[in-house]
N, C-alpha and C positions, 0 to 999 in steps of 0.2 A: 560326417564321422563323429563331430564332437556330442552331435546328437544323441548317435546310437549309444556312445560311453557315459552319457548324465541319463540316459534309461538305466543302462547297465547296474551303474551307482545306485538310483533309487531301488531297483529292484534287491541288489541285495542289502540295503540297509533294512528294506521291509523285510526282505528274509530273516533277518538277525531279529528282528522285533518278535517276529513269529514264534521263533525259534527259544526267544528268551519268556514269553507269556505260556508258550505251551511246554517248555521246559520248568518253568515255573508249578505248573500243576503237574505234571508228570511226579517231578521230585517228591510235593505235597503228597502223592499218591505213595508213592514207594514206603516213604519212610512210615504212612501209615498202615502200607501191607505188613512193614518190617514188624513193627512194636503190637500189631495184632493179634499173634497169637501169646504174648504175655498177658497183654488184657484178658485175652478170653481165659486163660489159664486163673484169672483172677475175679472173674464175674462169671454168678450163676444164673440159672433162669428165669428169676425173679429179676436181676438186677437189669438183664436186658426187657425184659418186659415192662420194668417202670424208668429206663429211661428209652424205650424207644415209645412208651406211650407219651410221656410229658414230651419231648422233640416231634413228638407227630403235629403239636399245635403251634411250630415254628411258622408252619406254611400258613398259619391260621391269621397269627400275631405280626408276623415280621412285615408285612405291606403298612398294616397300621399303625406300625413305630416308625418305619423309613420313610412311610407317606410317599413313599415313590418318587423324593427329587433326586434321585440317580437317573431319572429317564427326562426328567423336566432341565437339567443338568445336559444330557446328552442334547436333549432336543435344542437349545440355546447353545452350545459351543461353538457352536460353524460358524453362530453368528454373530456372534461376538467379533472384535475384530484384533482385540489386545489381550495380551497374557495377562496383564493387569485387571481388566473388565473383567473375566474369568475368575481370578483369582476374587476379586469381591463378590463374584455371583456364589461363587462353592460356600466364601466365609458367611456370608447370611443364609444361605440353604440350611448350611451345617450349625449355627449357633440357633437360629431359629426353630429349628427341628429338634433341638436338645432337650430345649423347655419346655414345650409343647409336651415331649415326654414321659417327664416327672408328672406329670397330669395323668397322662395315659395312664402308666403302669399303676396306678393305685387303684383306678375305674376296672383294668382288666384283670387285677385280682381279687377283686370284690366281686365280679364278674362271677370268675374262673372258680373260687370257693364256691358260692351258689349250686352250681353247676356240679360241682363235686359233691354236695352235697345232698342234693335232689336224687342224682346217680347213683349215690351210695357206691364212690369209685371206694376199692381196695386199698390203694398205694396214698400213701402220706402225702397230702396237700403241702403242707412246709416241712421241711425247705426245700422241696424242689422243685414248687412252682416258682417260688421267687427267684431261685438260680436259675432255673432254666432260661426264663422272661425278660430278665435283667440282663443275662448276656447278652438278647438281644439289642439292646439299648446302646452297652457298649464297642458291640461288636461293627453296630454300624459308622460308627469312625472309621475302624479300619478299611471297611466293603468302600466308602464315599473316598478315602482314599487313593484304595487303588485304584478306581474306576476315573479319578483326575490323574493320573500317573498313565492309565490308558489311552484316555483322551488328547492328550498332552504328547501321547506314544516315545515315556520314557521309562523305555522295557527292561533297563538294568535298574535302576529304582524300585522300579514293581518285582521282579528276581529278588532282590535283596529285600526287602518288605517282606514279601512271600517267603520266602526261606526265615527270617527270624519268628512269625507266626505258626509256622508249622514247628520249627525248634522250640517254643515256647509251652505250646499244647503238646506235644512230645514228651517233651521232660518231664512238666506236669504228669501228666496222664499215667508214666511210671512211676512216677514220687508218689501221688494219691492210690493211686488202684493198685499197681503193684507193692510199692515198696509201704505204705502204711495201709493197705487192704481194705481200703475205704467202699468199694466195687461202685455202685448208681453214682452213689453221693460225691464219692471221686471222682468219676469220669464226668459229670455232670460240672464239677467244682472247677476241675479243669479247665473250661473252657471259660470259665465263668474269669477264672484269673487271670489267663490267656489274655482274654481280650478288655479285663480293665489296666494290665500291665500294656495294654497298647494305646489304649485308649489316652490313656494321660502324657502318653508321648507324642500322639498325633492331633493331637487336640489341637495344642497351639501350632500347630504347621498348618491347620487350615483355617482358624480362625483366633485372632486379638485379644477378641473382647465375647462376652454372651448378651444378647440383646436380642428381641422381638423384632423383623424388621415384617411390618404388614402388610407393607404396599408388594414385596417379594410373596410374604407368604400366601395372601389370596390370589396375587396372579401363578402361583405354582398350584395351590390346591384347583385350583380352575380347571388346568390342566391334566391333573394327577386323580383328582377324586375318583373318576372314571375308573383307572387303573390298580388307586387303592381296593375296591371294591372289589375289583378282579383280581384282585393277588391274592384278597384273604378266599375269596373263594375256590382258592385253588385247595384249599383246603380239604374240600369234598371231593380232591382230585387224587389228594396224597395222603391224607392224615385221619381221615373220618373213616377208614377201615378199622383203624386201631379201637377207636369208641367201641365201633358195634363188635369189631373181636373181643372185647373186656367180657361182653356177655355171655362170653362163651365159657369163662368160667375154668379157662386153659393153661395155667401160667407157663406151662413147659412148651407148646407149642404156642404160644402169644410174643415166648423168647426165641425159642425158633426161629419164628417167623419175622421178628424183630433182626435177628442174624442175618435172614439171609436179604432185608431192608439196607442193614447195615452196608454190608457187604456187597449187592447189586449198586449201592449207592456211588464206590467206588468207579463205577463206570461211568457214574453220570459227571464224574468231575472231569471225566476225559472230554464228556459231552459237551460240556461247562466249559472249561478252557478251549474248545474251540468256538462255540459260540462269544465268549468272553473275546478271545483274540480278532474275530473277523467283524466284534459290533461295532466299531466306529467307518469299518470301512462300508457297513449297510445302512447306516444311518448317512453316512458321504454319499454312497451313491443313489441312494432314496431322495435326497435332497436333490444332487446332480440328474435324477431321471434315467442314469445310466440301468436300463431292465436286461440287459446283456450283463455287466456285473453282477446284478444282485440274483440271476437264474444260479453262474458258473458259483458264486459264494454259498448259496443255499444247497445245489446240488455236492458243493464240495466238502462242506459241512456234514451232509448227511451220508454221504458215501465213507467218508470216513469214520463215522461216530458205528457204522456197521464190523469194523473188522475187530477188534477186543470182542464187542459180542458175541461173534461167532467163534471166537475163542473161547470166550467164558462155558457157554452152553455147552461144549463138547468134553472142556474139561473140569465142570465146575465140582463133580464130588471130590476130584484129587486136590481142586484148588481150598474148596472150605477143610478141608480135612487139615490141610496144610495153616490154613488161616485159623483158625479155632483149634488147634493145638490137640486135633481129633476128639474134642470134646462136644462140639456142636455140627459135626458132619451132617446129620438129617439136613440140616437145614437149605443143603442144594436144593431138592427138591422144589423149593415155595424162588430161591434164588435164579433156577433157570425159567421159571416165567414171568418173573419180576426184571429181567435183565431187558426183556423184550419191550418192554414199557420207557425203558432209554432211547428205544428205537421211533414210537407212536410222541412220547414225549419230546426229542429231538427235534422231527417235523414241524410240535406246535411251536416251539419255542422260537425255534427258526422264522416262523411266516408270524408270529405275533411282534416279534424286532421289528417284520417291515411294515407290519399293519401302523405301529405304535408311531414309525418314523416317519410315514404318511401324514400323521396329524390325526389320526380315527382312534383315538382313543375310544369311543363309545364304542367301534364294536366287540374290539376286545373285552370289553364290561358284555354287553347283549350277549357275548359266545362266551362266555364264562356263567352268565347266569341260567341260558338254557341249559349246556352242558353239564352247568352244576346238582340242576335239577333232574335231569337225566342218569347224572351219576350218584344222587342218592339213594334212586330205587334199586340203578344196576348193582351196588355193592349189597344193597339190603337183600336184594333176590336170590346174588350170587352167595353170600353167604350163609343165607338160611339155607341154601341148597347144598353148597360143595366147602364151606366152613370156610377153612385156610387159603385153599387150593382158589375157593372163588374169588377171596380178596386180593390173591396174586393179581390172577386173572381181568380182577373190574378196575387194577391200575392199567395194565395195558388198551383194554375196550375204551377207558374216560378218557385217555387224550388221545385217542384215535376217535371218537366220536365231536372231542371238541375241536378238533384239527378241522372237522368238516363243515362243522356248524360255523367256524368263522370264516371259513372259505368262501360257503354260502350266504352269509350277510355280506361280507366284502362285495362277492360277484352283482349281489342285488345294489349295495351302493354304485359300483360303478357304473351299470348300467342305467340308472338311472340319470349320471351325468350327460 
């Protein structure tokens, strides 16, 4: 009997965790549905076309600033054996990774100007590369963070984090764009404050002192390069339509189609906090061998990540209409094939956690670089052919093509054991 009552117990403690991570994004969500149509009432089609092309190279940048020890992190927790060990493995991850940074972002704007300038892109290089870029920098405090407060599975913590973060970029986000009419520059600025007003709070919570620790950093880069590699190249997955859209010489339907980016986006955080909430326990049961877990977790992740979809698609003119303060309504159109791409993208995201927690890091790099080259010509084809409509379109086809492509290196490594 006492048995069945200490199941009982754990079961619904896990439920509260559940409940407080996906409650968590939920909230995130709402209050962003709430304050969205004052934004849009306050940005025109210019302003979402130069900040949805500068954030399209998030997916580009953000692997090569975080370097990916949030997975090198997850992969070492289990085995660690004390709070303590952990807690010094986060504080050299995260002071290590800092430094390293200030290096980065000077190479990737020297980088990124070149590039702007060869392109002859339209939109003003400064300051919105550097705000863009730099948030990324500070932002990853917060992400390393919560992702210890996950592991750790202390879910009123990560609730209370989560909620001042979204409070924070919220305010913002009305103070600049709405209330002083700032539009890109604002909403872009927002975040930028957001997250160094967080940054200098969380900073010393994970780490003392700032130091190089090298013996950590080349056995994490060991681990992670792989993965770096494959994150920036997600980029030709998400963000490299934006490029080839610029030449199309469109600003109104470049914002458009940025809208309805924006906007499908929202679903993918629903996607996100459930992959968020269910990754420690695929990485647990990856490790434990449990394949009866980790089927019922994947399948129950993806079954869910389907019903808001099929929501959105049935009602997404009444829903943009409502969200763009009837100002950007077309943009359902590009938003119910974009929504679909939550679905093909959930899959991958899903079966790459278990590839990752495997230890195969390499193939998620192999199925990122086929796939990546696969999906430069799909978006190139689709565009030249059907414009807008095809770059919805070659977000859904690319991680439904890379879904498969790692499935198929997977299946060839195992068989080969």
């Amino acid at each position: 009997m006492n048995k069945y009552i200490e199941l009982l117990k754990n079961n619904i403690s896990r439920l509260k965790n559940v409940s407080l991570y996906f409650s968590a994004s939920l909230i995130q969500g709402l209050i962003s549905l709430a304050i969205n149509p004052l934004i849009a009432m306050n940005m025109s089609y210019y302003d979402y076309a130069l900040t949805g092309f500068y954030t399209s190279f998030n997916s580009l940048i953000l692997p090569l600033l975080n370097l990916m020890f949030g997975q090198y992190f997850n992969r070492h927790y289990f085995k660690l054996n004390s709070e303590e060990e952990r807690n010094d493995l986060a504080a050299k991850l995260v002071s290590t990774r800092l430094i390293f940074n200030l290096f980065e972002i000077v190479f990737i704007l020297m980088v990124f100007h070149m590039y702007a300038k060869i392109q002859n892109i339209e939109f003003p290089v400064y300051p919105y590369a550097i705000i863009t870029f730099s948030t990324i920098i500070f932002n990853n405090i917060y992400d390393f963070y919560l992702l210890k407060l996950k592991m750790s599975k202390k879910a009123n913590s990560f609730f209370k984090m989560s909620l001042i973060n979204i409070a924070l970029l919220s305010g913002l986000s009305l103070l600049l764009v709405v209330g002083f009419k700032l539009g890109a520059l604002g909403k872009l600025g927002a975040s930028l404050f957001t997250s160094v007003i967080l940054f200098t709070y969380l900073l010393p919570r994970l780490t003392k002192k700032i130091i190089i620790d090298r013996k950590i950093f080349i056995d994490a880069f060991k681990f992670t390069w792989p993965l770096i590699i494959a994150g920036s190249l997600g980029y030709f997955f998400t963000g490299v339509d934006r490029a080839f859209l610029l030449t199309l010489d469109d600003t109104v339907q470049l914002g458009l189609y940025n809208v309805a980016v924006s906007i499908s986006g929202y679903m993918m955080m629903f996607q996100s906090s459930l992959n968020n909430t269910f990754q420690p326990d695929i990485f647990e049961a990856v490790i434990k061998k449990d394949k009866k877990k980790i089927i019922i977790i994947l399948g129950g992740i993806n079954l869910l990540n389907l019903i808001p979809i099929a929501l959105f698609i049935i009602a997404a003119p009444f829903i943009i209409k409502i969200l763009t303060a009837g100002r950007f309504t077309e943009a359902y159109n590009y938003a119910r094939i974009l929504s679909l791409s939550n679905v093909t993208a959930g899959i991958y995201y899903a079966i790459s956690n278990v590839i990752v927690a495997h230890g195969y890091p390499n193939i998620t790099l192999l199925g990122k670089i086929i796939g990546s080259i696969i999906s430069i010509f799909l978006f190139k084809f689709l565009i030249s052919n059907f414009e807008f409509y095809g770059a919805a379109w070659g977000h859904v086809l690319s991680f439904l093509g890379m879904t498969i492509v790692c499935l198929i290196v997977l299946f060839i490594k195992q068989r080969k054991k």
